[in-house]
DRENDO-1510 file (C-alpha; in Angstrom, 1 decimal, always signed):
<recs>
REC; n; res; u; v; w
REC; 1; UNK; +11.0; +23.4; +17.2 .
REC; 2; UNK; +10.4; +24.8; +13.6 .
REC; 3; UNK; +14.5; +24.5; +13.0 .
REC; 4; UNK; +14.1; +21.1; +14.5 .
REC; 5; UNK; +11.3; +20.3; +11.6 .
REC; 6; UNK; +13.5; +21.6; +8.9 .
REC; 7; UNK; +16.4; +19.6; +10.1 .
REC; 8; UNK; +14.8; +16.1; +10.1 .
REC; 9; UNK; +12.8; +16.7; +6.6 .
REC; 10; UNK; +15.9; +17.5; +5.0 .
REC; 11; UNK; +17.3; +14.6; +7.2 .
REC; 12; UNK; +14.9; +11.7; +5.6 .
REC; 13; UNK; +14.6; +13.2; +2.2 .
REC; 14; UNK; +19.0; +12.8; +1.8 .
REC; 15; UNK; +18.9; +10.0; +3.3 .
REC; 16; UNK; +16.1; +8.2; +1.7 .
REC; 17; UNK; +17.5; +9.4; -1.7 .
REC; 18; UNK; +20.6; +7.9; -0.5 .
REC; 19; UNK; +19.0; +4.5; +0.7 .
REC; 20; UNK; +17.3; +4.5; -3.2 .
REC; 21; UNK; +20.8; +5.0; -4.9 .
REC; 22; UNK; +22.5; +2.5; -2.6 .
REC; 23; UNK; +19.7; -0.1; -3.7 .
REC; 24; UNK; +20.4; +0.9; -7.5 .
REC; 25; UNK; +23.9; +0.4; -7.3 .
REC; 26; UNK; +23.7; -2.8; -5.5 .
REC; 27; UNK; +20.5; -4.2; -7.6 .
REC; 28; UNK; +18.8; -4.7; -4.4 .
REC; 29; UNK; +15.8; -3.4; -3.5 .
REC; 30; UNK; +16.1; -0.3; -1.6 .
REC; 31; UNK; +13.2; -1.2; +0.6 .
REC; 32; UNK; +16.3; -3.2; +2.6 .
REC; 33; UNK; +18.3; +0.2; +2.9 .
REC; 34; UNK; +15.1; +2.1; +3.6 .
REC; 35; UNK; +14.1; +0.0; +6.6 .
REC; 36; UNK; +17.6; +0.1; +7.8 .
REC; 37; UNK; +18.0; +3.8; +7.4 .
REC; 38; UNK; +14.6; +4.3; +9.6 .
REC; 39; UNK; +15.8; +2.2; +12.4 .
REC; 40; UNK; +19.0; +4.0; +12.5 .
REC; 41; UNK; +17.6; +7.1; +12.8 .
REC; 42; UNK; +14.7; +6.0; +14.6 .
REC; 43; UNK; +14.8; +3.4; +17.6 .
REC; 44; UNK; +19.1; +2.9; +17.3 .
REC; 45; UNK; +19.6; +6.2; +17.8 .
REC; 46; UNK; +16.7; +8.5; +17.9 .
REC; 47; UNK; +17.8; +11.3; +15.6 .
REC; 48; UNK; +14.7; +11.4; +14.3 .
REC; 49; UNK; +10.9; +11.2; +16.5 .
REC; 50; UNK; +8.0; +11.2; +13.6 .
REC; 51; UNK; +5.6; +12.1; +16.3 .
REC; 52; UNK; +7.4; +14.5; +17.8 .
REC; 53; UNK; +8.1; +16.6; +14.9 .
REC; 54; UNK; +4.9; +15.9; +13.1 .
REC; 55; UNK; +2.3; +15.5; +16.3 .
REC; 56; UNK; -1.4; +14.8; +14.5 .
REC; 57; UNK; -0.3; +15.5; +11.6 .
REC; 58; UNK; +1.9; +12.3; +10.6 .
REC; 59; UNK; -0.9; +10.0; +9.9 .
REC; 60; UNK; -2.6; +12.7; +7.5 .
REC; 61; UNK; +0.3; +13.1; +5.9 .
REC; 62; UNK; +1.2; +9.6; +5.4 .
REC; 63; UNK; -2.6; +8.5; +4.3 .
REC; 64; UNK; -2.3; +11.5; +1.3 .
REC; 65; UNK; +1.2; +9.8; +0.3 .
REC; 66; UNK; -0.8; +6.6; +0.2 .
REC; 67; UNK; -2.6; +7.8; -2.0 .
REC; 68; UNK; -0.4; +9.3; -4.5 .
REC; 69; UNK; +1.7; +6.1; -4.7 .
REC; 70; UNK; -1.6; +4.1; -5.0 .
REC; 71; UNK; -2.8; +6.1; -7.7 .
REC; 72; UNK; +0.7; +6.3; -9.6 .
REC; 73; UNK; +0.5; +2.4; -9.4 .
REC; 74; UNK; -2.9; +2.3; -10.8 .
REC; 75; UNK; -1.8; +4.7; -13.2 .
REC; 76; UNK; +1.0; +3.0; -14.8 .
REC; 77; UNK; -1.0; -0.4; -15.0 .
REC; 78; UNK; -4.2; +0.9; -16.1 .
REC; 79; UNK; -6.9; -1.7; -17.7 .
REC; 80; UNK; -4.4; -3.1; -20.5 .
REC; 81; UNK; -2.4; -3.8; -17.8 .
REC; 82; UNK; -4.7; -6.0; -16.0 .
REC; 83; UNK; -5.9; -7.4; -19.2 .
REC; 84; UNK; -2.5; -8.4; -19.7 .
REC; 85; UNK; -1.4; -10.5; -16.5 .
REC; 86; UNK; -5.2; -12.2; -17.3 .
REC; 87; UNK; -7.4; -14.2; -14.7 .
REC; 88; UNK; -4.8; -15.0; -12.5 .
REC; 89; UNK; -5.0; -11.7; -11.0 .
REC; 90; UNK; -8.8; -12.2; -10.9 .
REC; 91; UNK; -8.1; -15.4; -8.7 .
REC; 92; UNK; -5.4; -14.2; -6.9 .
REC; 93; UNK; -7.3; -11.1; -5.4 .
REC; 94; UNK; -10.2; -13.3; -5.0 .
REC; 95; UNK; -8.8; -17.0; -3.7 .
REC; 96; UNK; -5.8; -16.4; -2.7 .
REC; 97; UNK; -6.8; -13.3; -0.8 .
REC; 98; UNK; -9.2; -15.6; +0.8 .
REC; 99; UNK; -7.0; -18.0; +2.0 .
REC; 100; UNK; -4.1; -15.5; +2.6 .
REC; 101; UNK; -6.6; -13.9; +5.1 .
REC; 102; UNK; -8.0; -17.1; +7.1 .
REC; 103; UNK; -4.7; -19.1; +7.3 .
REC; 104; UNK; -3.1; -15.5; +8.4 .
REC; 105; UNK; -5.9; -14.9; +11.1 .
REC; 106; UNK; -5.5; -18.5; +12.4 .
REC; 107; UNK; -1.7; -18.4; +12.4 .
REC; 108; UNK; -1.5; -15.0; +14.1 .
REC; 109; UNK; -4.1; -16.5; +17.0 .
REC; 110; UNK; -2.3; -20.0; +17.6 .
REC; 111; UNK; +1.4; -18.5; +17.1 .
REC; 112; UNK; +1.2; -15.6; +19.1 .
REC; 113; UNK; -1.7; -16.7; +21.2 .
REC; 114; UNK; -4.0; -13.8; +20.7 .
REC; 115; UNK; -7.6; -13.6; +20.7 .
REC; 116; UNK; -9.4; -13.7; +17.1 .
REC; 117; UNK; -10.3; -10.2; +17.2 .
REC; 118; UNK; -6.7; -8.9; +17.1 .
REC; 119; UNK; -5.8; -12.1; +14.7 .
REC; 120; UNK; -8.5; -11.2; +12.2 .
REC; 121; UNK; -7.6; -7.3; +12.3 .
REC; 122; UNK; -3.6; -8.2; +11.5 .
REC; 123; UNK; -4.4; -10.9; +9.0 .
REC; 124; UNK; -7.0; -7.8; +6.9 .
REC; 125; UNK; -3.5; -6.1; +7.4 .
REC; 126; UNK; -1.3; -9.0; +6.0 .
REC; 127; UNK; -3.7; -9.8; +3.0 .
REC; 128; UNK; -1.9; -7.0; +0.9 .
REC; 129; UNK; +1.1; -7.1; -1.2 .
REC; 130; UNK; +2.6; -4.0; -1.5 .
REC; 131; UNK; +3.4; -2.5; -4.9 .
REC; 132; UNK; +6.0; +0.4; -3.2 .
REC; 133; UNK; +8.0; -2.9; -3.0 .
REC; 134; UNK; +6.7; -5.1; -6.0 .
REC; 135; UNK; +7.9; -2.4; -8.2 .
REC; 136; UNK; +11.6; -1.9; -7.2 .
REC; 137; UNK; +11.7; -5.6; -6.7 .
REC; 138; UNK; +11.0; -6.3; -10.1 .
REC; 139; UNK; +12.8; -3.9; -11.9 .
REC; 140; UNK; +15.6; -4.8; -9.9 .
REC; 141; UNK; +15.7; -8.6; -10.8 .
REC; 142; UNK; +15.2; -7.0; -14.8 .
REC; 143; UNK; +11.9; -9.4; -14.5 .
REC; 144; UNK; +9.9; -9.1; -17.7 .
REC; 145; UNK; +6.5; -10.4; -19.2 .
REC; 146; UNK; +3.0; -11.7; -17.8 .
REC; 147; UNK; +4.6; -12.7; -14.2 .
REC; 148; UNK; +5.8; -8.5; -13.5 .
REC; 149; UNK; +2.8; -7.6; -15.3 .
REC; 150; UNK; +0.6; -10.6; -12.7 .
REC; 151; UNK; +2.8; -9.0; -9.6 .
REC; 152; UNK; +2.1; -5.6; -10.2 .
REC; 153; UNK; -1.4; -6.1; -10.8 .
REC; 154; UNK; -1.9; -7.9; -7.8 .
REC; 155; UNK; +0.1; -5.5; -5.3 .
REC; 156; UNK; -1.9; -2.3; -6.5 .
REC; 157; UNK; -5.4; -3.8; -6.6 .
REC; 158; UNK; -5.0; -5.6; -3.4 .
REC; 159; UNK; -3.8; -2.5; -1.0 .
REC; 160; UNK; -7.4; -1.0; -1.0 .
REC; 161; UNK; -8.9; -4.5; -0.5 .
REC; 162; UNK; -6.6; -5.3; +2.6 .
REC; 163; UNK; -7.3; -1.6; +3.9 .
REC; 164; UNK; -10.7; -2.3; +4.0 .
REC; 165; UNK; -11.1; -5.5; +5.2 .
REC; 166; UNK; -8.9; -4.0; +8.2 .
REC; 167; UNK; -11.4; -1.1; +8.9 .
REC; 168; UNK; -14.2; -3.3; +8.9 .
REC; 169; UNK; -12.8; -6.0; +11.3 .
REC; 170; UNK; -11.3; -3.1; +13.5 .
REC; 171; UNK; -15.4; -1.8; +13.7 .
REC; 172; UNK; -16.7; -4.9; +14.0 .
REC; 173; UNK; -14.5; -6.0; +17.3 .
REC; 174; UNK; -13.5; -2.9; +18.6 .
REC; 175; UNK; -16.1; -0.5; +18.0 .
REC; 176; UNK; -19.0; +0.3; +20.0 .
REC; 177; UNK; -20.9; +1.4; +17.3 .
REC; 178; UNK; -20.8; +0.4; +14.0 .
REC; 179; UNK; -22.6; +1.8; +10.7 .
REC; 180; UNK; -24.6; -1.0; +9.7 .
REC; 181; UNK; -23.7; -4.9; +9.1 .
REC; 182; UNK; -20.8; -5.4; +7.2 .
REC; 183; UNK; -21.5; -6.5; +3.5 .
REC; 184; UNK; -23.3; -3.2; +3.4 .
REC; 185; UNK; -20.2; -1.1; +4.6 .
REC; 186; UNK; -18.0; -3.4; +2.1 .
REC; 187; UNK; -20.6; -2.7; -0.8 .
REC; 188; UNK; -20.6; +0.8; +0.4 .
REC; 189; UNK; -17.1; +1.7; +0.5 .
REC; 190; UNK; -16.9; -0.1; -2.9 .
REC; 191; UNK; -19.8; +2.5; -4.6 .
REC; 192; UNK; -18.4; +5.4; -3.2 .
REC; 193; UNK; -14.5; +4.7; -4.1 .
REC; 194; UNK; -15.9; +4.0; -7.8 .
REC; 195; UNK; -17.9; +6.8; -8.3 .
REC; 196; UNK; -15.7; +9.5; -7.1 .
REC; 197; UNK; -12.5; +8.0; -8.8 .
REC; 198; UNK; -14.8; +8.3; -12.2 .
REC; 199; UNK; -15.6; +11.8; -11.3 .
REC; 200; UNK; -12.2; +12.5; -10.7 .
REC; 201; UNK; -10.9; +11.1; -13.9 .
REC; 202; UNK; -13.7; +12.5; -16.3 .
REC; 203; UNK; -12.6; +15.9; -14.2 .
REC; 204; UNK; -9.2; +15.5; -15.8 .
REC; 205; UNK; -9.9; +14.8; -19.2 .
REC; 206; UNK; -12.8; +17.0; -19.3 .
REC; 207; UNK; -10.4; +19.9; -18.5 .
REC; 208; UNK; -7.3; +18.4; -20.1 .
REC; 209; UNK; -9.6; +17.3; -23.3 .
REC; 210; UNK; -11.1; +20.9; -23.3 .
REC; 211; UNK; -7.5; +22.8; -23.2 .
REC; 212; UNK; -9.3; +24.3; -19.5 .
REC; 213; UNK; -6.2; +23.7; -18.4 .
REC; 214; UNK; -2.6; +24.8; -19.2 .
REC; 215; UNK; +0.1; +22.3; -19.9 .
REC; 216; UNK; +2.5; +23.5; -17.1 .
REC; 217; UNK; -0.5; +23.2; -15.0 .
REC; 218; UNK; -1.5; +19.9; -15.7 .
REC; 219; UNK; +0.5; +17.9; -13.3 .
REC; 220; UNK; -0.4; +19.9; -10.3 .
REC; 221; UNK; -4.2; +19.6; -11.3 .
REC; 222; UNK; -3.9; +16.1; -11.2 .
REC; 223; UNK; -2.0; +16.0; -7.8 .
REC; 224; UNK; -4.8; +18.2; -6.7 .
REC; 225; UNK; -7.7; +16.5; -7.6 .
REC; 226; UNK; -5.9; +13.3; -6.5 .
REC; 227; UNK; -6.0; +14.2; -3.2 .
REC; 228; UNK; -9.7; +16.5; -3.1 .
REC; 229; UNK; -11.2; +12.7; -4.8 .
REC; 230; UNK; -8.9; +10.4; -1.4 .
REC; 231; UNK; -10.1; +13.5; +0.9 .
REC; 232; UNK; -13.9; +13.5; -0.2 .
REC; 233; UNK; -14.3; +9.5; -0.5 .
REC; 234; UNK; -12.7; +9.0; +3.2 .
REC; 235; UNK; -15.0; +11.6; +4.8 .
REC; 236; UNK; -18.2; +9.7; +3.0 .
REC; 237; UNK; -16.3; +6.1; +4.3 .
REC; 238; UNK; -13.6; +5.2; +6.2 .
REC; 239; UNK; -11.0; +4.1; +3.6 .
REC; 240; UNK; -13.1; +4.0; +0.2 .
REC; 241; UNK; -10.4; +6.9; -0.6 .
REC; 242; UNK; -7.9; +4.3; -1.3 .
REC; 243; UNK; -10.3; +2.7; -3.8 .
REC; 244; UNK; -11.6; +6.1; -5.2 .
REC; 245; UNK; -7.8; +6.7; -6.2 .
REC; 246; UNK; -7.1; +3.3; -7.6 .
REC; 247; UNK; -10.0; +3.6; -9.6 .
REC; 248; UNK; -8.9; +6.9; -11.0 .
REC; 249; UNK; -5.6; +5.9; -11.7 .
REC; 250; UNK; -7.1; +2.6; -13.9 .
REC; 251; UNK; -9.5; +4.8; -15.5 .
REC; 252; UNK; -7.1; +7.7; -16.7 .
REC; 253; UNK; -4.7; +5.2; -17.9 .
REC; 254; UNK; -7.7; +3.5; -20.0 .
REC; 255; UNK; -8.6; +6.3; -22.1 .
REC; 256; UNK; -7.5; +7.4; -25.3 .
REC; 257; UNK; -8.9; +11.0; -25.3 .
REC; 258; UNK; -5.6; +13.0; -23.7 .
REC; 259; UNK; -2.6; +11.7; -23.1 .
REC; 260; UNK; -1.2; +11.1; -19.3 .
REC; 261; UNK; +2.3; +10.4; -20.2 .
REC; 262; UNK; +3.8; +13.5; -18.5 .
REC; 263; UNK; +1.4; +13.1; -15.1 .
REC; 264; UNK; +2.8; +9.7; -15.1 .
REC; 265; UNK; +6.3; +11.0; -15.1 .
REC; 266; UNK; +5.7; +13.5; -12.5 .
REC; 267; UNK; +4.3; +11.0; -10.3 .
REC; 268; UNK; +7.0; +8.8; -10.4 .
REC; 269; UNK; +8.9; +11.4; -9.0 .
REC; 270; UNK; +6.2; +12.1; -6.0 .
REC; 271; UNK; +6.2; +8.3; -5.8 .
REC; 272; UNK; +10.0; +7.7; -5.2 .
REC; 273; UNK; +10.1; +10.8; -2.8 .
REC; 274; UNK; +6.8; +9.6; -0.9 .
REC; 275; UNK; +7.9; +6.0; -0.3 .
REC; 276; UNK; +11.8; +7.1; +0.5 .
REC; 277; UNK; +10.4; +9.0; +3.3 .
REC; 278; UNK; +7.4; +7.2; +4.6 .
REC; 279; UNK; +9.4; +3.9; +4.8 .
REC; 280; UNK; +12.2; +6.2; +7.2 .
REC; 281; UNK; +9.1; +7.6; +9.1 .
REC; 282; UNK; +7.8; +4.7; +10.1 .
REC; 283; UNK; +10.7; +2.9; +10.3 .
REC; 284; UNK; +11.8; +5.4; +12.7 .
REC; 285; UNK; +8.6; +5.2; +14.7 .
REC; 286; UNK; +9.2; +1.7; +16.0 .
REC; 287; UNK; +10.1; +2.0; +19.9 .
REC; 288; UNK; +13.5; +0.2; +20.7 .
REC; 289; UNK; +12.3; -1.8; +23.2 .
REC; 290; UNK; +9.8; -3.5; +20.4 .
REC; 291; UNK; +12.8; -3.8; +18.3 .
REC; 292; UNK; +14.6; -5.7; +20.8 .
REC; 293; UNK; +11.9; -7.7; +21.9 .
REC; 294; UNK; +11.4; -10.0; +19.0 .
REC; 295; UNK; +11.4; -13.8; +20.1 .
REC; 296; UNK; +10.8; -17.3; +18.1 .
REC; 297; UNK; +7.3; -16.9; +17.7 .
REC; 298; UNK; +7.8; -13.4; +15.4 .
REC; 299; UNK; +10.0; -15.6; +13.3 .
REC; 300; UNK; +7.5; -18.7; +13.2 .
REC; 301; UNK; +5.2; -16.3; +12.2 .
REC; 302; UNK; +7.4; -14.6; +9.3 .
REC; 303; UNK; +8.2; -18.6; +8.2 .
REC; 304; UNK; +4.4; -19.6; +8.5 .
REC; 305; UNK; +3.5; -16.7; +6.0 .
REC; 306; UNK; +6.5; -16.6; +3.6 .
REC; 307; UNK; +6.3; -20.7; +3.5 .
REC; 308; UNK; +3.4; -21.5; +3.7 .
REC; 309; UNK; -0.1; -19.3; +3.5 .
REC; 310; UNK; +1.6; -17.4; +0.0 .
REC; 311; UNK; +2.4; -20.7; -2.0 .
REC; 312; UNK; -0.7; -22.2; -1.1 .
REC; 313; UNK; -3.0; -19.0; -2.0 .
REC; 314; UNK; -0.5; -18.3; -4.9 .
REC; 315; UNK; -0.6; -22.3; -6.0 .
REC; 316; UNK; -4.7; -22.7; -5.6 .
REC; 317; UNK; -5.0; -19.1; -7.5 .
REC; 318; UNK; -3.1; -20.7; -10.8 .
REC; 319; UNK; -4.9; -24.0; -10.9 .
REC; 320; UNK; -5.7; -24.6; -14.4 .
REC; 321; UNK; -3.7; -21.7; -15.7 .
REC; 322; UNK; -1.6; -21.8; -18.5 .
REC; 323; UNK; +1.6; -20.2; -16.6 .
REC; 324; UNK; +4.3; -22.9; -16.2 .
REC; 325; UNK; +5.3; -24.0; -13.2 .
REC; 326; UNK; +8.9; -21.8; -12.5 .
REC; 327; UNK; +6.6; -19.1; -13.2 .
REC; 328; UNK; +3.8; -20.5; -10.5 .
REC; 329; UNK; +6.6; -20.7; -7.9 .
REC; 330; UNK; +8.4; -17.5; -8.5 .
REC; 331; UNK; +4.7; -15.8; -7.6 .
REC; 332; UNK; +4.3; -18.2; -4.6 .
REC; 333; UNK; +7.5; -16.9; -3.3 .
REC; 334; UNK; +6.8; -13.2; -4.1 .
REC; 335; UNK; +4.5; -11.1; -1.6 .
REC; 336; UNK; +6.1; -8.7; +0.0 .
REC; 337; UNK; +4.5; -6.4; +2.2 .
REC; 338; UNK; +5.0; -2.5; +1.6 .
REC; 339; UNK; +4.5; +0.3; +2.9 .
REC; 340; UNK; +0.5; +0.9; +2.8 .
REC; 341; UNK; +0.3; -2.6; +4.9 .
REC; 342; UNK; +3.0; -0.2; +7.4 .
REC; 343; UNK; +0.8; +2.5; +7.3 .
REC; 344; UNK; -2.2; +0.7; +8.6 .
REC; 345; UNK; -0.5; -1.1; +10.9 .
REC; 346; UNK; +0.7; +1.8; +12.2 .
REC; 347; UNK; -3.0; +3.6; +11.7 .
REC; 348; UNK; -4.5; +0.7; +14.0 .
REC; 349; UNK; -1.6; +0.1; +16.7 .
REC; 350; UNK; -2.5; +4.1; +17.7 .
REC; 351; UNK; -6.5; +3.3; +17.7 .
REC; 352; UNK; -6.0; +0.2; +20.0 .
REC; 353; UNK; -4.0; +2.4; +22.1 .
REC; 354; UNK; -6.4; +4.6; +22.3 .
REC; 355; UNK; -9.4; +2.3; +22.9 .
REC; 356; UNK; -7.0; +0.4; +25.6 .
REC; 357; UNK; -6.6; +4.4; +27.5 .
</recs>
């Protein structure tokens, strides 16, 4: 078993390096050869079984590299970052997260003909827009200026939002017992994300300001307390460690006291790693007869969302802003889903499995 282990790490690690050099060469984003690679290995041929090899451990695993990559997106964009794609982001997490999440809810319930329980739950999935594949999307068009800056923005700050609003509809239909009425767990998880993401930054440059800390050490006391600030804020409240990390991310990025150049570096590197191998895990966790399965109403669904719940969030989120209207319809026709929407699907299919046995 332990040689088996070995085998299929090294496996997904060459091959999702490989996937992310194919998508370079091509300028294509190599979330296409990424997804492809998991199915191969996964449901096509079954070379490699995520729960198999990683048993209780996968979803742990894959919620830590959540949030590295969410806090290496946070990082890079920081507050000037947000400043600088304006109040569209502002709207977009706001409106068109709004709309993106009703229109979602009642698609999922009249396409697929499910009740509202499991509609809401997918749509708090769907709300997201995942940076793992904003990012290589828009350095691979070479897209430039306030629209990257709006997209990037908008993928990073919405993850946390749409992992919430998933917990809190998965408690509210499919829990027995839930901790108190939800604007109070929303407020809640909110509080507690903020708080320990400031006390995980003012951590770093406390240390880092103080010289505490050595340089050589300084990347693995980041990647530390990254994971000690997710750890601490999920055990307080289901998914407020996805906020707790964005927040540190914004926060370190915002000061002026030490520099985070070289953490930003290293965590690009965790980053590429991380999504190369979570989008071949879960990729390869899709059962064949689910691939195989897929009728008109998946691809009504796919058309409903893509055509018309983004351009009309995206469209009623830049009312009355001063972006022109190429720019308006490129970021109607941008939200693609990544892979923390993957990993909470994936979270949730298990716990309705498990409420179902």
């Amino acid at each position: 078993m332990q040689d088996e282990v070995i085998l299929a790490t090294a496996v997904i690690l060459a091959i999702g390096v490989g996937a992310q050099w194919l998508g370079w060469r091509a300028r294509i984003p190599s979330i296409v050869f990424l997804l492809g690679a998991g199915l191969f290995v996964g449901p096509i041929t079954g070379i490699v079984e995520p729960d198999a090899i990683l048993g209780d451990l996968l979803f742990p695993v894959v919620s830590m590299a959540v949030a590295v990559i969410l806090f290496e997106g946070a990082l890079g964009l920081g507050v000037q970052g947000i400043r600088d794609a304006g109040s569209t982001v502002l709207r977009l997490l706001t409106i068109g997260a709004g709309i993106t999440l009703v229109a979602t809810a009642f698609a999922a319930h009249w396409i697929f003909d499910i009740e509202y329980s499991l509609a809401w739950l997918l749509a708090g999935v769907l709300v997201v827009t995942g940076p793992t594949v904003v990012g290589p999307l828009v350095r691979a068009i070479g897209l430039r200026g306030r629209v990257a800056k709006i997209l990037e923005a908008e993928g990073t700050l919405i993850d946390p939002m749409g992992a919430i609003l998933a917990v809190l509809f998965f408690e509210a239909f499919f829990e027995e017992q839930v901790k108190g009425p939800w604007p109070m767990a929303l407020l809640l998880t909110v509080v507690i994300g903020l708080v320990a993401g400031a006390l995980g930054a003012a951590l770093i440059v406390g240390t880092f300001g103080r010289y505490l800390v050595p340089d050589h050490l300084h990347n693995v006391m980041t990647l530390a307390t990254v994971l000690m600030v997710f750890a601490v804020a999920d055990a307080l409240q289901p998914e407020a460690g996805l906020v707790a990390v964005t927040a540190m991310g914004v926060m370190l990025a915002s000061q002026n006291r030490v520099s985070v150049a070289h953490v930003l570096e290293f965590n690009e590197t965790l980053r590429t790693l991380f999504i190369a191998g979570l989008f071949i895990l879960l990729g390869a966790r899709i059962a064949p007869e689910t691939l195989f399965s897929l009728g008109w109403q998946n691809a009504l669904f796919l058309v409903a969302l893509v055509v018309v719940v983004r351009p009309v969030a995206a469209f009623a989120s830049t009312i009355r802003s001063d972006l022109s209207w190429r720019e308006r319809t490129f970021i109607a026709l941008t939200a693609p889903r990544g892979i923390v929407a993957a990993a909470i699907a994936s979270i949730f299919s298990l716990r309705l499995m498990e409420e179902d046995a």
